[in-house]
Every structure is written in C-alpha cells, then in structure tokens.
C-alpha positions in Angstrom: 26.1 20.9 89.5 27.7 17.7 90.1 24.4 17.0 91.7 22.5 16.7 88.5 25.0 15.2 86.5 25.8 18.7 84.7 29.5 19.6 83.7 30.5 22.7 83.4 33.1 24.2 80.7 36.7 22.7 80.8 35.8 19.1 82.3 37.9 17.1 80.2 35.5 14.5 79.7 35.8 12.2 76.4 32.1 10.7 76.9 28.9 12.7 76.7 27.3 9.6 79.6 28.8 6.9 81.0 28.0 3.5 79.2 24.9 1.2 80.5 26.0 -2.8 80.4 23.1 -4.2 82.7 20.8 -4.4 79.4 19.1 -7.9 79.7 16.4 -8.3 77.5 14.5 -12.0 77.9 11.9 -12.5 76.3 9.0 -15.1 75.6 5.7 -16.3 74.5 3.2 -19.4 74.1 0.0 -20.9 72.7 -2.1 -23.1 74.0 -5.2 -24.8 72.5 -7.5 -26.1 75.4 -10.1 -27.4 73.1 -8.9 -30.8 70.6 -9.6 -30.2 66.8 -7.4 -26.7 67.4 -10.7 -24.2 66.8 -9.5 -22.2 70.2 -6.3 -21.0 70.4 -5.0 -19.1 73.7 -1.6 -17.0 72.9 0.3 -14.8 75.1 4.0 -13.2 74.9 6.4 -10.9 77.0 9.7 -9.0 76.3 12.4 -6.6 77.3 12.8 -4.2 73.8 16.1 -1.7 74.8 16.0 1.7 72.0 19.1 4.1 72.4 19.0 7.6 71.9 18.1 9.5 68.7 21.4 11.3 67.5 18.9 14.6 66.9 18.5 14.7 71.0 22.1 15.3 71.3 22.8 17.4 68.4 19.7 18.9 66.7 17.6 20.9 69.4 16.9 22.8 66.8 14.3 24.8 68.0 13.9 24.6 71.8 11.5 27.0 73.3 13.5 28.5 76.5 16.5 29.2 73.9 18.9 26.4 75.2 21.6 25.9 73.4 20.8 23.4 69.8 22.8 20.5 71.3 26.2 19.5 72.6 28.2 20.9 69.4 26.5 24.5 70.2 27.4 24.9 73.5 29.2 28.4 74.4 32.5 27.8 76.2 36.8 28.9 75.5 37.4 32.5 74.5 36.0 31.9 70.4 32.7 30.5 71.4 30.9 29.3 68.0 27.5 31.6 67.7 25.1 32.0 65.3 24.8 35.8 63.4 21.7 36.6 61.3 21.8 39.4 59.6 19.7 40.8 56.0 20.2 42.7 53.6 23.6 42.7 53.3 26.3 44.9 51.2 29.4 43.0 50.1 32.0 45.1 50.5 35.8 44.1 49.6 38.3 43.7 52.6 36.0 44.2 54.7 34.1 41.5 57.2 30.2 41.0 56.3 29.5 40.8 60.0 31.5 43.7 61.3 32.4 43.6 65.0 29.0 41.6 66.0 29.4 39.8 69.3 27.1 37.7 71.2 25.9 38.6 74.3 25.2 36.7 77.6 23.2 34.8 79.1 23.7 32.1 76.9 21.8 28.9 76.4 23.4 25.5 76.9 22.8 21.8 76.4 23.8 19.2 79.0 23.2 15.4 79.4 22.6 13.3 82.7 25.7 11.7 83.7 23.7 9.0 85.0 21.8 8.5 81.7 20.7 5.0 81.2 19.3 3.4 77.7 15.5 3.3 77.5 13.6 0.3 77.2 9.6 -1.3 76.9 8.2 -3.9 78.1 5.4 -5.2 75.5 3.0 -7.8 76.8 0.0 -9.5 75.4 -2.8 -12.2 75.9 -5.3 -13.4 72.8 -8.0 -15.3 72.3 -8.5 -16.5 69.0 -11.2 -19.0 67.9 -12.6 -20.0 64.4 -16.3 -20.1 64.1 -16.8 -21.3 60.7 -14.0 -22.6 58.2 -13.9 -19.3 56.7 -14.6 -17.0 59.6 -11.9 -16.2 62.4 -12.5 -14.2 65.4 -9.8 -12.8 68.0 -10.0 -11.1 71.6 -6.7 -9.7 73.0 -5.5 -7.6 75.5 -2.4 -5.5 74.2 -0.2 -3.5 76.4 3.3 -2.0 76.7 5.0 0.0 79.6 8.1 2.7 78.9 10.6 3.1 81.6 13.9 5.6 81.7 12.4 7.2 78.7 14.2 10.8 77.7 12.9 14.3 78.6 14.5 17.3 78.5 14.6 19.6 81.2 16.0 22.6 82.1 18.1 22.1 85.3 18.5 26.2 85.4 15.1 26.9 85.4 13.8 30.7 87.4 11.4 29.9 90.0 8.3 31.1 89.3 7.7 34.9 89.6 7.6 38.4 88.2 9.2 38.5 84.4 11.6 40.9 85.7 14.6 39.4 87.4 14.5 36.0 86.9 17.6 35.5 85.3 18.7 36.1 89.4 16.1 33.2 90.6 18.1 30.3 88.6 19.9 27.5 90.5 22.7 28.0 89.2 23.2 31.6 88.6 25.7 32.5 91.6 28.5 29.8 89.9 27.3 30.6 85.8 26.0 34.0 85.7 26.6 33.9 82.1 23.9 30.8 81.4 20.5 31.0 81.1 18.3 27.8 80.3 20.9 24.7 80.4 18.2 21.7 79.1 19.3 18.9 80.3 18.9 15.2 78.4 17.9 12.7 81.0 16.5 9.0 81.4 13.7 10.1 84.3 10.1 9.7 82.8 7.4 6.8 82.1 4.9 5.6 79.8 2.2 3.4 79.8 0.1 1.9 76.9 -3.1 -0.3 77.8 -5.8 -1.4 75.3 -8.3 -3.9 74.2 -8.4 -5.4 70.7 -10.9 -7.3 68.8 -10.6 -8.4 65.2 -13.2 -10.5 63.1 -11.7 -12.2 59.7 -13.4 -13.4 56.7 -11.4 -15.4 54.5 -12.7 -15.5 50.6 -16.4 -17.2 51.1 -18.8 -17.1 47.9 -16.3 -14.0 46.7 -16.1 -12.0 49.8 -13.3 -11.5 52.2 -13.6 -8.9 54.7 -11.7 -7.9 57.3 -13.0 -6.1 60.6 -11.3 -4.2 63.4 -11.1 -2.5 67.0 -9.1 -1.4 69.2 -10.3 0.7 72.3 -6.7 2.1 74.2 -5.1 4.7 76.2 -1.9 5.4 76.3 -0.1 8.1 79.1 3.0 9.4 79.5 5.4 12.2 80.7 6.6 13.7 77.5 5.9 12.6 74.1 8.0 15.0 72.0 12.0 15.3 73.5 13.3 17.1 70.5 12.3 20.9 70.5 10.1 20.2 73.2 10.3 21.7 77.4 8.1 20.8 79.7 5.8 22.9 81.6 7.7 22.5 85.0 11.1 21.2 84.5 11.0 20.9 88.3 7.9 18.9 88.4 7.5 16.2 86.0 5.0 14.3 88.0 2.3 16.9 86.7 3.7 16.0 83.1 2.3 13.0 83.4 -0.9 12.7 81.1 -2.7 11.5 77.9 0.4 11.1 75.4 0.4 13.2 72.3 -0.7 10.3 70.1 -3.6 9.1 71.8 -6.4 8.0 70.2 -8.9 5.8 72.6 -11.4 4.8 69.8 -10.1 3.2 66.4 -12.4 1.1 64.1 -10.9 -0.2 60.7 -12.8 -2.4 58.1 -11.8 -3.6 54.5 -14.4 -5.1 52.4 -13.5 -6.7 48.6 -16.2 -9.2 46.7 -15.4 -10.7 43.8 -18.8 -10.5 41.6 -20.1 -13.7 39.7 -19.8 -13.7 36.0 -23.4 -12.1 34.9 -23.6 -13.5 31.6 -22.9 -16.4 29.5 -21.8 -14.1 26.5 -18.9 -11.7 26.3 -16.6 -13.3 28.9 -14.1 -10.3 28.4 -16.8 -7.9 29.7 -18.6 -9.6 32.0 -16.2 -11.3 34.3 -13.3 -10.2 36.2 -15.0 -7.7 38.6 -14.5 -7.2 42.2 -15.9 -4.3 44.5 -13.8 -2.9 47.4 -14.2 -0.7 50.3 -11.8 0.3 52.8 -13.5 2.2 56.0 -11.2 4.4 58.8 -12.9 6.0 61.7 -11.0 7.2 64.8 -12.0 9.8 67.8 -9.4 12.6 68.1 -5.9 13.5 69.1 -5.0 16.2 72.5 -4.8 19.2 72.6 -1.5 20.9 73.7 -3.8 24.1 75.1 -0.9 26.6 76.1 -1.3 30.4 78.0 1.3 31.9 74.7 2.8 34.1 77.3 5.5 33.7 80.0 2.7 33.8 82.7 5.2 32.0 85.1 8.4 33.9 84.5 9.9 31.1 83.9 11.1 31.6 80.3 9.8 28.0 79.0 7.1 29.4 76.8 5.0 26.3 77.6 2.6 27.4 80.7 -0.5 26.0 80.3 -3.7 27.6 80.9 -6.6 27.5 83.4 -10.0 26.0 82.6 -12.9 27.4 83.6 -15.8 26.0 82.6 -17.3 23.4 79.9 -15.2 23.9 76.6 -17.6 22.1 74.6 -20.9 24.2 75.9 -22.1 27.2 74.0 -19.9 26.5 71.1 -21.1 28.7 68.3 -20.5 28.7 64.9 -20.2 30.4 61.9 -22.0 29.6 59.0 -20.4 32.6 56.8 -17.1 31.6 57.2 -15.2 28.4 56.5 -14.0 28.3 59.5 -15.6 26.0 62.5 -15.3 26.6 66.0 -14.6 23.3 68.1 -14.0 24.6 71.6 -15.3 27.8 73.7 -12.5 30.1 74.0 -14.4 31.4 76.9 -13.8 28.2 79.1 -10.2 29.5 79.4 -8.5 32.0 80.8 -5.1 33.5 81.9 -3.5 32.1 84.7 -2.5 34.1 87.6 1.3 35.9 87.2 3.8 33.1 88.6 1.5 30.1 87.7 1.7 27.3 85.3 -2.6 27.0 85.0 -4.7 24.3 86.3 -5.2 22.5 83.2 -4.0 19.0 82.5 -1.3 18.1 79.8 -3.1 17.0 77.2 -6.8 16.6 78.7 -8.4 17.8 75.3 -8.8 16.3 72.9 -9.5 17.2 68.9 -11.9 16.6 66.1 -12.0 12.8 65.4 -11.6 11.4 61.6 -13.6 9.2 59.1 -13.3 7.9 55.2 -15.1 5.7 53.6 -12.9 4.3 50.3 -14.7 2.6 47.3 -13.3 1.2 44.4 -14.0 -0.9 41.3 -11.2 -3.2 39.6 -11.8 -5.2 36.4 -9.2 -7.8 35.2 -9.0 -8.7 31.9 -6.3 -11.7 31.0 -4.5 -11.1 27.4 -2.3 -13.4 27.4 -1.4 -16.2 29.4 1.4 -14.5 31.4 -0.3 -10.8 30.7 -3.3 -9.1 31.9 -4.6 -5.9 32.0 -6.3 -4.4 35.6 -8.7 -1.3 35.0 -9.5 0.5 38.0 -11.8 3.2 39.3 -11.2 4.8 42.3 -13.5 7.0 45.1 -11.3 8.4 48.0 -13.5 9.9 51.0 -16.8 8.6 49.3 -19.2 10.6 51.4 -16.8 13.6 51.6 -16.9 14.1 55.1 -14.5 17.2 56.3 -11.5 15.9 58.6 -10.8 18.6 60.5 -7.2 19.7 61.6 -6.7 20.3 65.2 -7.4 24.1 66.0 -5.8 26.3 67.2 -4.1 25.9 70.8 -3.1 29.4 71.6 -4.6 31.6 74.5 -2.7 34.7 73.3 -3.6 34.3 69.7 -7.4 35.1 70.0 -8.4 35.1 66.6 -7.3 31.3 65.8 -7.4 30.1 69.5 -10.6 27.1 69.4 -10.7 27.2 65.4 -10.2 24.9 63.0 -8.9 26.6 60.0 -7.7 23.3 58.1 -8.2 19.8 57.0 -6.0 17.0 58.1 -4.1 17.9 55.5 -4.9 21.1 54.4 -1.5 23.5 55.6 0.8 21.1 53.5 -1.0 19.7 50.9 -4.3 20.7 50.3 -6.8 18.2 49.1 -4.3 15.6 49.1 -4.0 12.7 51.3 -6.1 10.1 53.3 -9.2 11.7 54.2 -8.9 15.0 52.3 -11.9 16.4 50.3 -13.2 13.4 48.0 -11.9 12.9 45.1 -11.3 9.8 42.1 -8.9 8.3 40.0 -9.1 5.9 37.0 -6.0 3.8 36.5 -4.9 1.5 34.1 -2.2 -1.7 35.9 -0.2 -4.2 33.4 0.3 -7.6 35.2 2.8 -9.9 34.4 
C-alpha cells in the first residue's frame, strides 16, 4: 500500500499528510485606457488563490455510498475497535448491557488520506472591456475564467474489479494483505477543473428616474468531481472518465433589475402624490445536470454510483400527464441497464434539468414625517407571472415510478411555496427610516 500513500493499522504516524511549503501565490492586474478623456477602459488581472481542506473531508464522511469508513476518527483498528450499534425498541433492563454481546463483523470500511497530498489551489484570470456610451450609461465585455488544479476526490484505492456481485470482496487490491477491509476511500489531491465564460453587463445610472441594471453571462464550467464529501466516483480507477460538466453548471444566465422613480403627478397633496418608485427584478437561467445513475451494483463494484447507458433521444416522445401534477422531463425509455460488470456509456453529468425564471415587481412609497423620520410603504409580487420552477427529477433507473419526473418545485421538498421562484405570491410591508 505504500504505493498509494495508504497506511495501514499500527504506523505510528503523528500527521494525517505531510506538510506542502512550495505555496507561492503572485498575483496581478492592470488597466489601461487607450482612448484620452477615459470613456474606454481595458482591465485585466491574474492570481494564484491556495484553499486547504474542509475539516468534514477528514472527519465527517458521513454518508459515503461504498460504506467506507465516516473519516479518520472511525477507522477500525487495536482489539476495542469503536463501531457503531443501532438497535430499536429497546427494554432497559437493570445490570444488564442494552447492547448485549453485539459485535461487528468484517469487512470493514476505512478512511485513508494520500500521503503525498498537496493543498489545492485556482488560478482566476480575466480581461474586460468597459466603455461609457453616454454620461449615464456604462457598458462592459469580459472574458472570465478560472482553472482548479490538485483539487480533492475521494477514491476507493480497494475497489473489486468489475464482475459478478458474488465474490468481489476476493477481486480487491488489497485483499491478500487486509482481508478484513472492504472499501478504504482514499482523500487525495489528483483531479482538475476548469471554468470558462463570457460576460456582458449594460449599466444605467439614475437618468430622468430610472436606473437599471442588465446582465449575462454565457459559461461552462468542467471538472472531475464536484461533491468530495459523501460522494465516490463511478470508477475510482479511472478518473479521466470523471471528467465532465461540473454539478453546478449553468451555461445560460440572464439577470436584470429595473427601479424608476415616478414624477410627482400632481401639484396638490404632496404626501400622496410623490414618493413613488416602481421596481422589478428579472432571473432566468437554463438548467443544472443530471447525475443519471443505474440504482443497482451493475458493476459489482460496490460504489452504488454506475451510471447508466443511453439509448436514444431523452427528450423525444416525452409524454405528459395532464391528470396528475406531476410532469415528465425526460423519456425513461432512452435508458437502459448496463450490461453486468459495466459502469454504462453515459457521460457524468451530460443532462441537464429544467431551467428557472421569476419575474419580481414591487411598489415602494416614501413618505418623510419628520426631518430625520420617514415612513416606506411597500407592496410586493414575488414570481409575478407564476411560472412553475421545476425541481430536478428524478435520477434513478431502479426507481421507475419517479425515474424522468419532476415531482417538486425548486423548493417544494423543504419549504413549499417559499423561496425565490416558488409559486407567486405578495407581501405588504410597512419600513421606519431613520
């Protein structure tokens, strides 16, 4: 195991990795203005950003899939290895142990981290064009990107090669020296991510009451893994067909904000009839992927994260219906099982979810009582035109009845109705200034 950086039970050691000291992190930037009067301005920046590691890698694996051990702290090893019993419906009785003779039972799970584990770090780069059109009006052109290098994964470093269910405690690397281990998931520094993306923004500063604010961004970002905690992936032994659209992705993102502040419409009743502004904040996005997963150990590997095999168009011949509140997003029937000792032909995230939209209005009314004091009234309109933001559905192959459907808003399985984008709804609110 040396190999891999894996200790075994009884190495002595007082440091989970060794420490990284080469972390140099220059960074800079410029602007330039090639045009005199200063209406063009050309800015550009670079950096080095190092992160360290989350204590909850380490120590809070809380729920990882292949049932490797929860971290560091939980790792079996001595003759009164610390377990974990759960038991119900339980009789106290006195003198006598809750848990009786319980024992756990091999293989067991363990945690491990890279001895060679280095501190990740990004590179964020830039390049803008901004240039004012009119003393009110500013418009801006950048590119935006950031690259991730020695970022964390966990893998199992014990993982069966693929094959029939039955035996593959036998097909692990490491069973001849630990019979007794299963999955050991392994932290290490060995994946990438990249972020690329092109960002415009138009500005309009107050002009005859109105500002407004306009904005989008068209990126893509990739990467190996995007979730470490309570996360495997597909191959441990293959990252290189990790690598795909990152969890968060979103290519298309438009955001616009709107506020006028209407004229005083009359001469009389200055209380009433000044003091109001209209508002409007708009979102609209395209969707996140997909993490579209078999649901069964098709491999025999014991990950539960083999992906499936596509078959044909999931977005032809989707039918809905209109009894239920349910809707259908993708044909279950482009999908199917991989073959027995596969990990299925479809990419890591390659599909993607329902996209989102709101439209926010609001109407605000100051009213000044005294010099120091006034009063703002407001009326607000969330989701104005009560468009349905769709969850993502369900990504399951072996849970038929939810697999393709979309059985929530955004929202919806924690806080129904609640939130940006839910269902519409309004408010009235009265706000003391001072």
């Amino acid at each position: 195991m040396a190999g891999k950086g894996f200790v075994g039970p009884g190495s002595g050691l007082d440091t989970l990795y060794q420490r990284d000291l080469n972390n140099f992190a220059p960074r800079m930037g410029f602007a330039y203005t090639p045009i005199k009067g200063g209406k063009t301005v050309i800015r550009g920046s670079f950096g080095f950003f190092y992160d360290v590691p989350p204590l909850n890698f380490i120590v809070a694996n809380t729920g990882a899939p292949n049932g490797g051990s929860a971290g560091v702290h939980a790792n079996p090893g001595g003759s009164s290895p610390v377990y974990s019993i759960a038991l119900s419906s339980v009789d106290l009785v006195l003198n006598q142990s809750i848990f009786g003779s319980a024992q756990p039972r091999p293989p067991f799970g363990a945690y491990a981290i890279d001895q060679n584990y280095r501190i990740t770090y990004v590179m964020n780069y830039n390049l803008n064009v901004q240039h004012q059109l009119t003393s009110s009006t500013l418009v801006q052109v950048g590119y935006v990107a950031s690259g991730g290098r020695k970022l964390s994964v966990l893998q199992n470093i014990n993982m069966p090669t693929p094959g029939p269910v039955a035996g593959a405690q036998q097909r692990r690397p490491f069973f001849n020296q630990y019979p007794d281990l299963a999955a050991i998931n392994e932290l290490n520094s060995a994946t990438n991510s990249g972020y690329n993306s092109l960002q415009a923004s138009i500005r309009q500063s107050l002009f005859k009451g109105m500002t407004a604010n306009f904005n989008y961004t068209y990126g893509h970002a990739i990467d190996t893994t995007s979730d470490v905690r309570n996360n495997m992936p597909t191959n441990s032994n293959d990252l290189r067909n990790e690598c795909g659209n990152s969890t968060f992705d979103i290519r298309h993102i438009v955001t616009s904000f709107v506020s006028y502040d209407i004229p005083r419409f009359g001469k009389a009743l200055p209380l009433l009839t000044k003091g109001w502004t209209v508002n409007s904040l708009m979102t609209f996005h395209g969707g996140s992927p997909l993490k579209i997963l078999a649901g069964t150990n098709v491999s025999g590997t014991g990950e539960s994260r083999d992906r499936v095999d596509l078959t044909g168009d999931p977005f032809s011949g989707v039918a809905q219906n209109p009894a239920v509140r349910t809707q259908r997003w993708f044909n279950p029937a482009a999908f199917g099982r991989p073959a027995q000792g596969t990990f299925g032909n479809l990419g890591r995230n390659a599909i993607y979810g329902p996209g989102f939209g709101s439209v926010d209005f609001s109407v605000f009314k100051a009213t000044p009582i005294t010099e120091k004091i006034s009063t703002q009234l407001r009326f607000e309109i969330f989701n104005l035109f009560n468009r349905t933001n769709w969850a993502n559905p369900g990504t399951s192959l072996a849970s038929a009845a939810t697999f393709g459907v979309m059985t929530n808003t955004r929202n919806g399985g924690s806080a129904p109705g609640l939130g940006f984008g839910e269902p519409r709804n309004m408010q009235i609110a009265l706000k003391f200034i001072s």
